[in-house]
C-alpha positions in Angstrom: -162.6 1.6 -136.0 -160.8 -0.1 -133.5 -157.6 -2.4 -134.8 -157.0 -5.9 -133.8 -153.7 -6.3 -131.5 -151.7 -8.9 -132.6 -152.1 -12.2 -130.6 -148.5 -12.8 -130.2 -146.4 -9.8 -130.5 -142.2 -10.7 -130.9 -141.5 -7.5 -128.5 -144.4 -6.6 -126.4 -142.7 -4.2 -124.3 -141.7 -2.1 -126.8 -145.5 -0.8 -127.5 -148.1 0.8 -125.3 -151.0 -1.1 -126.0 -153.6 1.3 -124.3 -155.5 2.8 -127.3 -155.5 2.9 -131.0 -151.9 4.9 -131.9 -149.7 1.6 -130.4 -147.3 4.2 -129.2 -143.8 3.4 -128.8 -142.9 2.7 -124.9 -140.3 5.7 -125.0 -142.1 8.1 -127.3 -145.8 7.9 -125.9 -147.6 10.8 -128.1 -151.6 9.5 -127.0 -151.7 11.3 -123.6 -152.4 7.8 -121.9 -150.4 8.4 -119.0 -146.6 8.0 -118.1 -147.0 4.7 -118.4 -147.7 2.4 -121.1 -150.9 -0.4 -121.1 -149.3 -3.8 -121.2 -150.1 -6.4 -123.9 -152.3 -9.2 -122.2 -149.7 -11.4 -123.1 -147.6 -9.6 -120.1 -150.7 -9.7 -117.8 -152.1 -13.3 -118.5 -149.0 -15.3 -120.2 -149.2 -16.8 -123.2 -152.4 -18.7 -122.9 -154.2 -15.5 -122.7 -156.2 -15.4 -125.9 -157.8 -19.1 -124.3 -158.7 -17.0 -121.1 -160.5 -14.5 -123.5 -162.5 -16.6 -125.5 -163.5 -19.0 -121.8 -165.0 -15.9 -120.7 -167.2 -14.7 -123.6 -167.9 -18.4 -124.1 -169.4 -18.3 -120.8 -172.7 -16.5 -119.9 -173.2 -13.3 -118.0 -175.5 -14.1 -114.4 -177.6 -11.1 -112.2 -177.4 -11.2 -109.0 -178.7 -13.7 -106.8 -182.4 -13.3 -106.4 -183.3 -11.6 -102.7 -186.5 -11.6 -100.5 -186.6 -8.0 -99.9 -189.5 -8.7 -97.3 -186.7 -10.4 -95.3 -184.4 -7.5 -95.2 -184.7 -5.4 -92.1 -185.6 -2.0 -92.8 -183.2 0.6 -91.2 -186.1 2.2 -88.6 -187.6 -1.2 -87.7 -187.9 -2.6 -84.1 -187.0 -6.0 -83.5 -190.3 -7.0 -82.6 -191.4 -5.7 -86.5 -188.8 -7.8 -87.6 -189.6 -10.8 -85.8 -193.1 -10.7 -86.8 -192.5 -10.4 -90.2 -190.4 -13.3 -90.4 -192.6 -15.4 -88.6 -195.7 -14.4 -91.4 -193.7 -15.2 -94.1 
């Protein structure tokens, strides 16, 4: 089950925010690293949980749509190339 982190924290630096134990910064038991995950407070400011909900607000787009026929092939000639742009 993963926990909620708190939206405003009083001391954010005091915590490693990278996994599920909140670790203290000095005393960092989870094997994370040397250095502890920020808060997205630190990262973003203090307007981060708007940034958060903007972005799963928004929808998720593919990539742009390609003409594959356009693409030139890797052992194509000029001339191949040329004609097939000209047919299509």
């Amino acid at each position: 089950m993963i926990r909620r982190i708190p939206a405003r924290p009083a001391h954010p630096e005091r915590i490693c925010w990278g996994c599920d134990r909140y670790c203290a910064a000095n005393d960092m038991r989870c094997g994370n690293g040397k250095e502890r995950a920020p808060h997205p407070i630190e990262t973003f400011g203090p307007d981060w949980m708007e940034f958060v909900q903007a972005s799963e607000e928004r929808p998720l787009s593919g990539p742009p749509d390609r003409d594959l026929a356009a693409q030139p092939q890797a052992n194509d000639d000029p001339s191949d190339q040329l004609l097939r742009q000209a047919a299509g």
